[in-house]
N, C-alpha and C positions, 0 to 999 in steps of 0.2 A: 632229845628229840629223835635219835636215829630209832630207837624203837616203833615213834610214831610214822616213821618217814621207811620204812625197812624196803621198802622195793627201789632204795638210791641210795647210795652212799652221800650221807649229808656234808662233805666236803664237794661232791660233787655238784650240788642241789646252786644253782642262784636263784637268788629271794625276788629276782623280776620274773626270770624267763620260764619258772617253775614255779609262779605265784599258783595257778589254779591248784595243780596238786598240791602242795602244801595246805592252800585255803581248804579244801575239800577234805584233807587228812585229819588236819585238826578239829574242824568242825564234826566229823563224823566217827571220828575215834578219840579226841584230845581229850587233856585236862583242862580244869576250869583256869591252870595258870598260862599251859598252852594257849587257851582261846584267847587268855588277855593280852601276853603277847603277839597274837596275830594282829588284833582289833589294835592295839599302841602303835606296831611294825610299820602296818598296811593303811589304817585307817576303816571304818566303818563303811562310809561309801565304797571305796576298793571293794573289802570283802564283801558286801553285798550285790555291785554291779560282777562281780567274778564267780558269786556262787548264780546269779539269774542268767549270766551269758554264757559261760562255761559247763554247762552242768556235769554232775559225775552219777552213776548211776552204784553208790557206795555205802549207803545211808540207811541205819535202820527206823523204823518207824518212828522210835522214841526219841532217834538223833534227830531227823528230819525236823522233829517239831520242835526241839533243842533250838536248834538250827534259825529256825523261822522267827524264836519270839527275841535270838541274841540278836539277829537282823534286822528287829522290828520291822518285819513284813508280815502281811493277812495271809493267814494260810492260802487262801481261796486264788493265791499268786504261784502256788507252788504248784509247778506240775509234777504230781507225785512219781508218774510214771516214769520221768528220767532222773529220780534222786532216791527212790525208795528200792533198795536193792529187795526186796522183797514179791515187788508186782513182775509180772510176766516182762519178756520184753516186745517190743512193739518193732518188730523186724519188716522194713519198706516203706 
């Protein structure tokens, strides 16, 4: 995981107080064994209320939508503009 986690040293990391990054890393960069570890870890509801109140603006198109259908959430909930590192950003 330290490669997926590389801007913290994962000794350093706890799995409460650095849920959202974590959440956020794996979904947006992880492996399929990664994600399933998060989803057993955290639980589904967790990772889904943490990726809708948290957002990270880290995510590429294809993750994003990765993202959305392992959450079972309608696209049409995701605000692209704060998870799609791709769109401009929206400064004010």
């Amino acid at each position: 995981m330290q490669a997926l986690l590389k801007s913290a040293a994962i000794d350093d990391l706890d799995l409460q107080q650095n849920k959202a990054y974590i959440i956020h890393q794996i979904l947006a960069l992880g492996t399929w064994e990664q994600v399933a570890w998060m989803l057993k870890h955290y639980g589904t509801d967790t990772v889904r209320d943490t990726f809708q109140t948290q957002p990270m603006k880290l995510y590429s198109p294809e993750a994003l939508h990765f993202s959305h259908l392992i959450l079972d959430m309608p696209e049409s909930q995701i605000l692209r503009d704060r998870y799609d590192k791709t769109t401009p950003r929206n400064i004010g």
